[in-house]
C-alpha positions in Angstrom: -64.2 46.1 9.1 -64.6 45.5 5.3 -68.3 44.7 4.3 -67.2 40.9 3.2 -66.2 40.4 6.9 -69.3 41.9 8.1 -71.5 39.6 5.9 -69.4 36.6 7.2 -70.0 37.7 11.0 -73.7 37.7 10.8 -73.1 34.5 8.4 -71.4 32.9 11.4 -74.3 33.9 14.0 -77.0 32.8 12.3 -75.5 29.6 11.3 -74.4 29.3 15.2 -77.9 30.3 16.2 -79.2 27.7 14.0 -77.1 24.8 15.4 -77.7 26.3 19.0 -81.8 26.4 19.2 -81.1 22.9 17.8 -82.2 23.4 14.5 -82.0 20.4 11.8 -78.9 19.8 11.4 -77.6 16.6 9.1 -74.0 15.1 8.9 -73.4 14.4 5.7 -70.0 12.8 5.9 -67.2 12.9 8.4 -66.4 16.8 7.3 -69.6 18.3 5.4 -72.7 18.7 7.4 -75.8 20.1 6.2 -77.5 23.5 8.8 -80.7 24.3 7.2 -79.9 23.8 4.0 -76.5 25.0 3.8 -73.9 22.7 2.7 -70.8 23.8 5.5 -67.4 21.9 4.3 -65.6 21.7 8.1 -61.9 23.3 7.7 -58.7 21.7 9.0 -59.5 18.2 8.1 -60.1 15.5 5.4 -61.9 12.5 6.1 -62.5 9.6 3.9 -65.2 9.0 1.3 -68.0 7.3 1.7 -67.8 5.7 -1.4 -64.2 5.2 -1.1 -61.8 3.5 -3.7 -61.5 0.1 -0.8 -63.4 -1.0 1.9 -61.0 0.2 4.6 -61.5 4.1 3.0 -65.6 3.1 3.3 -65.7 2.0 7.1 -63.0 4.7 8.0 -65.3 7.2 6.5 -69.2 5.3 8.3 -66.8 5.5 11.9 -65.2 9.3 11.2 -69.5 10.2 10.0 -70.8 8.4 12.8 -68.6 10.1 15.5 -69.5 13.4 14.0 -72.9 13.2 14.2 -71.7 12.4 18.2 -69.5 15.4 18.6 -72.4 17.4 17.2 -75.6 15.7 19.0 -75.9 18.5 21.8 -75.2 22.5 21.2 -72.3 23.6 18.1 -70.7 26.5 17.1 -70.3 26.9 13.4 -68.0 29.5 12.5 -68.0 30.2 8.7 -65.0 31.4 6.7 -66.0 32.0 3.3 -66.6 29.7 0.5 -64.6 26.7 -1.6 -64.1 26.4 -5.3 -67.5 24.4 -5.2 -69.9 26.9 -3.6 -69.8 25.2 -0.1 -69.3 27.2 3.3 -66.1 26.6 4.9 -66.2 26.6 8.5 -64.7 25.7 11.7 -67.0 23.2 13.6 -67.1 23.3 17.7 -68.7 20.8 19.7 -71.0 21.6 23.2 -67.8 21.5 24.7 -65.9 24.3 22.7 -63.7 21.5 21.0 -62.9 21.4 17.2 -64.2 19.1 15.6 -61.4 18.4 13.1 -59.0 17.9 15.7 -61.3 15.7 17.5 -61.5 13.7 14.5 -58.0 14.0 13.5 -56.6 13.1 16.8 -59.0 9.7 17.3 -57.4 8.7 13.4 -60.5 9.3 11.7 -59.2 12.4 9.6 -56.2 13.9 8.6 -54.8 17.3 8.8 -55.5 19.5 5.4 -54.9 23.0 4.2 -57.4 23.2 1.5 -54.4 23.6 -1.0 -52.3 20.6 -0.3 -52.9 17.3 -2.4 -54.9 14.8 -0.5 -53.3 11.6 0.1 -55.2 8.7 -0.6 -56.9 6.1 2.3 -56.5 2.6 0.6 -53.1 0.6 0.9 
């Protein structure tokens, strides 16, 4: 086990400790949430802005934020996976019931699928 992968294990407990002694946890938008402090951009998924480009992109994104906050109102498992090109942990998000979060989202049509690498396609018409 290379150190890197050691320092993102213990990463991945406390922040999974953190959620599960129901620490303050904040959704930011429908795939960045806030854990004590720590900006954690959820993998797998893109959601819409809240300040979108049209006012379809800005109530998709209040409905795919709001549902969040749902999926993560009892016990979650974050489990982190380094960083992005902005400084935010990446992570995969579970709900109380083991679920992912992205495909939660992503199968009610309040996210898509994303890579991290791909071009994002846009929400308006």
């Amino acid at each position: 086990m290379t150190r890197a992968s050691i320092i993102a294990a213990i990463a991945a407990i406390t922040l999974a400790t953190s959620a599960a002694a129901q620490s303050p946890l904040r959704v930011i938008d429908g795939d960045t949430i806030e854990v004590r402090g720590r900006i954690v951009r959820i993998i797998g998924l893109d959601a819409p802005e809240i300040h979108g480009r049209c006012p379809e992109e800005t109530r998709l994104a209040i409905a795919a934020r709001d549902r969040l906050a749902q999926l993560l109102a009892g016990r979650s498992e974050i489990r982190t996976r380094g960083r992005d090109r902005y400084g935010r942990t990446l992570g995969r998000v579970l709900d109380a019931n083991g679920r992912d979060v992205a495909q939660v989202l992503i199968s009610e049509g309040l996210a898509r699928p994303y890579d991290g690498r791909s071009r994002r396609q846009g929400w308006c018409s």
